[in-house]
PASEBA-1860 file (N, C-alpha, C; in nm, 3 decimals):
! residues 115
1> XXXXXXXX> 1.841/0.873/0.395/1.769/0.786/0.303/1.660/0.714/0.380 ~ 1.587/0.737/0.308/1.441/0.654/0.383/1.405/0.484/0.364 ~ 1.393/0.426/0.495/1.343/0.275/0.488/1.224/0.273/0.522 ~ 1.179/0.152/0.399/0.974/0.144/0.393/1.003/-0.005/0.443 ~ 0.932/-0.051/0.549/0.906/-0.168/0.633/0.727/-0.189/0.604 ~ 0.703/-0.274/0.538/0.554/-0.336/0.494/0.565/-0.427/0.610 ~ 0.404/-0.437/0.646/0.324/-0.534/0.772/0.217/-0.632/0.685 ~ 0.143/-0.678/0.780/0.013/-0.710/0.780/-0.053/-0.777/0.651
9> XXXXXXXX> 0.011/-0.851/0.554/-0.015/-0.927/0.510/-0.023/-1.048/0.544 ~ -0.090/-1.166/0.450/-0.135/-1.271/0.469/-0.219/-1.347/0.426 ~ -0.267/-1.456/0.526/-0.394/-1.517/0.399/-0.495/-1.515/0.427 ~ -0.587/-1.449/0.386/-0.717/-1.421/0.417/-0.848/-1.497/0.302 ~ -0.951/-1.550/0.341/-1.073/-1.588/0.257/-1.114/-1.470/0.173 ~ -1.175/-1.494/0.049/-1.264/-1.380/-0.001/-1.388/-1.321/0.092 ~ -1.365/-1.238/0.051/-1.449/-1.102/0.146/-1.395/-1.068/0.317 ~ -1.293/-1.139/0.334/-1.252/-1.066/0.410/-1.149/-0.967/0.391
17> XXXXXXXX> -1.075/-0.885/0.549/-1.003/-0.781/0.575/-0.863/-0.814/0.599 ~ -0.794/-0.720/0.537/-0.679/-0.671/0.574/-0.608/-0.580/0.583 ~ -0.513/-0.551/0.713/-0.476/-0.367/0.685/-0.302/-0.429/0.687 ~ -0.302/-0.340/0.605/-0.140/-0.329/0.528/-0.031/-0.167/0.592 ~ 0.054/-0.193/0.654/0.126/-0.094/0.754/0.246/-0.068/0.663 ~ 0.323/0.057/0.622/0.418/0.059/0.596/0.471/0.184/0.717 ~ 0.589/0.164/0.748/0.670/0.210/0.876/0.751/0.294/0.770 ~ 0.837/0.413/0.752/0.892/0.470/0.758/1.004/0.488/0.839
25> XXXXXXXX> 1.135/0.492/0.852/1.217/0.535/0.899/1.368/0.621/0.837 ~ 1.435/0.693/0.896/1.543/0.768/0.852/1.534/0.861/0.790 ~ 1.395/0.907/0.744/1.312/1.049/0.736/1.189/1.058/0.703 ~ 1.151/1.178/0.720/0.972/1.197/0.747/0.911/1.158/0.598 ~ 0.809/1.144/0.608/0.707/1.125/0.478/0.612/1.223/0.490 ~ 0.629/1.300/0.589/0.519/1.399/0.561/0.457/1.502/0.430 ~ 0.595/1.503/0.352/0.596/1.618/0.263/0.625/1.506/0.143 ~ 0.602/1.425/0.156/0.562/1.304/0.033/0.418/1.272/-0.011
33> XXXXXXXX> 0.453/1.241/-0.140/0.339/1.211/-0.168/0.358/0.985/-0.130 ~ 0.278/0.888/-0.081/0.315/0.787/-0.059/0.213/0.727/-0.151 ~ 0.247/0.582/-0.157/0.147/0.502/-0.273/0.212/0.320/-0.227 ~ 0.062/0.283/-0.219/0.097/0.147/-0.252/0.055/0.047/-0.391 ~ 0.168/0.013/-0.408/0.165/-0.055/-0.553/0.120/-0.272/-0.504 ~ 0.130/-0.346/-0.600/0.102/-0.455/-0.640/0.147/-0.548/-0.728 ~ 0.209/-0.624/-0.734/0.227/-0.718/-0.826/0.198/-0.852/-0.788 ~ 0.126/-0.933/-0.886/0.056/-1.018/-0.910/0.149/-1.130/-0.975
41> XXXXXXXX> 0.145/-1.249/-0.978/0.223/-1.362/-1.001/0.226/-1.339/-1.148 ~ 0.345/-1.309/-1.231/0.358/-1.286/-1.385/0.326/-1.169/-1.412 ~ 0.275/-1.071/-1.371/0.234/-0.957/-1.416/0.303/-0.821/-1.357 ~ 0.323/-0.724/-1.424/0.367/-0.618/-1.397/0.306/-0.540/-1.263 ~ 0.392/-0.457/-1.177/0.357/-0.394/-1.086/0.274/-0.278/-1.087 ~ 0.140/-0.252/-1.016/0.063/-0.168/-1.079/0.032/-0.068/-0.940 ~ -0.006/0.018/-0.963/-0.052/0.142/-0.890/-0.195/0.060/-0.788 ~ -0.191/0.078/-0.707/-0.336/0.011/-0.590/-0.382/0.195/-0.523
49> XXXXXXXX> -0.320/0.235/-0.482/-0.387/0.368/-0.412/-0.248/0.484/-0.397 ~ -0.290/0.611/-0.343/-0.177/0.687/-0.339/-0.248/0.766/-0.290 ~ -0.173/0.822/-0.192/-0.202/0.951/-0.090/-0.116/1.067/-0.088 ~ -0.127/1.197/-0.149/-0.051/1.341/-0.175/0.014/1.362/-0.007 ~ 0.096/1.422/-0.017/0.153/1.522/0.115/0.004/1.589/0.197 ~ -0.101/1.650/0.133/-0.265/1.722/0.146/-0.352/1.622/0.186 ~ -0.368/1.500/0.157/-0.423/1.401/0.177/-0.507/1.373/0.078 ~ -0.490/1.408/-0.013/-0.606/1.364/-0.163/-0.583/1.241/-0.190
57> XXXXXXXX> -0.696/1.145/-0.253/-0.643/1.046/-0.233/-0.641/0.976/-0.430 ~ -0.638/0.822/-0.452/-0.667/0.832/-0.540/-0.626/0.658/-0.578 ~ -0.697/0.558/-0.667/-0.721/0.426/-0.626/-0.729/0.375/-0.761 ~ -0.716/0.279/-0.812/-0.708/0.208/-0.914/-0.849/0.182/-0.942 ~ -0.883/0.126/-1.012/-1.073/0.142/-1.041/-1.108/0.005/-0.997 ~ -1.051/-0.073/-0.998/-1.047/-0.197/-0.936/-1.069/-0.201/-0.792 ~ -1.030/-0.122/-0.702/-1.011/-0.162/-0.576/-1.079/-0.053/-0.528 ~ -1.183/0.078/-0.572/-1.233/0.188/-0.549/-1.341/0.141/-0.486
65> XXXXXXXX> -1.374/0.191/-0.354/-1.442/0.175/-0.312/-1.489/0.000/-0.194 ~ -1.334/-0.044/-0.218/-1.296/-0.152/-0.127/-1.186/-0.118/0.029 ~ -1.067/-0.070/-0.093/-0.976/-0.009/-0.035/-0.979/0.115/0.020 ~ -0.878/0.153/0.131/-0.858/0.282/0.165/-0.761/0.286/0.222 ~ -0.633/0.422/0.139/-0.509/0.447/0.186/-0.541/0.544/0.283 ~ -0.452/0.590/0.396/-0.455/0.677/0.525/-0.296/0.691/0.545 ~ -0.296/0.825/0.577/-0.134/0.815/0.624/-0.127/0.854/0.782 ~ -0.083/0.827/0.917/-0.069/0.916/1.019/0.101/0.950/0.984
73> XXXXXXXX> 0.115/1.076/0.990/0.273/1.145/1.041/0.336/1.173/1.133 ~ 0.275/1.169/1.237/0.311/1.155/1.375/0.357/1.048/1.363 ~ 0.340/0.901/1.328/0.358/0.773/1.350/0.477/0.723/1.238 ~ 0.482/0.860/1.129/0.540/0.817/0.999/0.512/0.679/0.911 ~ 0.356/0.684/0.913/0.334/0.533/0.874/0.208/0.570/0.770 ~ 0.236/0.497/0.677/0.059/0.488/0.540/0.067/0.322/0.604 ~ -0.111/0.386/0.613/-0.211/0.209/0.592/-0.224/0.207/0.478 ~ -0.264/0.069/0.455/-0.405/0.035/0.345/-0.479/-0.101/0.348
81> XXXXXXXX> -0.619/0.034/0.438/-0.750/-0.124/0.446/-0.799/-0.193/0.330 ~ -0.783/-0.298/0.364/-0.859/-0.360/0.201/-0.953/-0.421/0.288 ~ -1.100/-0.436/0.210/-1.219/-0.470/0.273/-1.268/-0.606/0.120 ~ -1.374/-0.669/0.161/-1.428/-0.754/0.045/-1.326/-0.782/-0.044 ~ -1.251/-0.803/-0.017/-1.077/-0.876/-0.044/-1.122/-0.986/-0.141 ~ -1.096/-0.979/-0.305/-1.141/-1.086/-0.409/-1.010/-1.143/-0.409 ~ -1.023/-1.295/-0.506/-0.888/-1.355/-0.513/-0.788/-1.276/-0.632 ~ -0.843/-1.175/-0.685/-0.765/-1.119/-0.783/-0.663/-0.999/-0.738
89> XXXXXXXX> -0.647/-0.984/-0.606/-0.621/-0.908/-0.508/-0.521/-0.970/-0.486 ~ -0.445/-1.102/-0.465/-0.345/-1.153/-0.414/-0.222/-1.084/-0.522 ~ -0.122/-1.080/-0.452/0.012/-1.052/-0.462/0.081/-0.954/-0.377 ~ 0.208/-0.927/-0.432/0.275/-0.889/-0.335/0.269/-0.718/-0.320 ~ 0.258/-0.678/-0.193/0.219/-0.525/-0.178/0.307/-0.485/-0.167 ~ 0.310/-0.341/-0.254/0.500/-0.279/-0.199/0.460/-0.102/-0.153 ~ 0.509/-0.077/-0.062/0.494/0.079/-0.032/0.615/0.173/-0.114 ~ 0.586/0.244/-0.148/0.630/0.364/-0.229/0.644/0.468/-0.158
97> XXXXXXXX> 0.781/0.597/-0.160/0.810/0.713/-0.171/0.846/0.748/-0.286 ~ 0.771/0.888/-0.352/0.762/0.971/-0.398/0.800/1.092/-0.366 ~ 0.953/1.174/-0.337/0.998/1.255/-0.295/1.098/1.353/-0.390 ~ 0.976/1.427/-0.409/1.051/1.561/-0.598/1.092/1.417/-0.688 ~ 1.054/1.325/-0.716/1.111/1.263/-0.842/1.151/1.097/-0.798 ~ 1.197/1.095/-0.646/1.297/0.984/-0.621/1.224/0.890/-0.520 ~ 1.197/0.785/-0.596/1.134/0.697/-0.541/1.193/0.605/-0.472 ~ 1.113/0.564/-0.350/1.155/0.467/-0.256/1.074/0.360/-0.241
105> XXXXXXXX> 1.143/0.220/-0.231/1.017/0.117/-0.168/1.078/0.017/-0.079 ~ 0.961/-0.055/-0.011/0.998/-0.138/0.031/1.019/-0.286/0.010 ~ 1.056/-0.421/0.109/1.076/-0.536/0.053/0.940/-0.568/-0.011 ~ 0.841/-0.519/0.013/0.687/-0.593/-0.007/0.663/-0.694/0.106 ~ 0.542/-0.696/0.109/0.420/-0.805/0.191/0.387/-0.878/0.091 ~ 0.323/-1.008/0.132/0.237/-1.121/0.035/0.081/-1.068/0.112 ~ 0.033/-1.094/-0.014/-0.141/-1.099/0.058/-0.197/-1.197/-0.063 ~ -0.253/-1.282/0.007/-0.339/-1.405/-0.072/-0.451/-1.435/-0.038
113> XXX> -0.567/-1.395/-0.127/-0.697/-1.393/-0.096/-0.742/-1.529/-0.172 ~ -0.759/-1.664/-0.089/-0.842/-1.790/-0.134/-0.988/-1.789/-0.163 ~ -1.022/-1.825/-0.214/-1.148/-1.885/-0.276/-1.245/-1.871/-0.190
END
């Protein structure tokens, strides 16, 4: 069974950076498809980016062209840079496995983008 360990959150000003680490352990993610999701204070958890087993990628329309998911497999680890970081961006980040059907996540990160 696979454990997702989230990093690199925090509190950052608008328009700045943050890179978001999820660790993998107790089996590979290579042949996964991985995704990081979001939830926002009161609101439902939503899709932020997702990266295939191939590396295709694919981003919420919101965060296109801010963000960028990356996976290394050697390292068994998905990033995700967030760049020009708005305050509508804050909440909690959760990493996702996607493996034939059976999803995995982790505890989540906080990320809070101030004013």
């Amino acid at each position: 069974q696979v454990q997702l360990v989230e990093s690199g959150g925090g509190l950052v000003q608008a328009g700045g950076s943050l890179r978001l680490s999820c660790a993998a352990s107790g089996s590979i993610i290579s042949s996964s498809t991985m995704a990081w999701y979001r939830q926002a204070p009161g609101k439902q958890r939503g899709l932020v980016a997702l990266i295939t087993r191939l590396g295709g990628t694919n981003y919420a329309d919101s965060v296109k062209g801010r963000f960028t998911i990356s996976r290394d497999n050697a390292k068994n680890t998905v990033y995700l840079q967030m760049d020009s970081l708005k305050p509508e961006d804050t909440g909690v980040y959760y990493c996702n496995r996607n493996y034939y059907g059976v999803a995995s996540w982790g505890q989540g990160t906080q990320v809070t983008v101030s004013e």
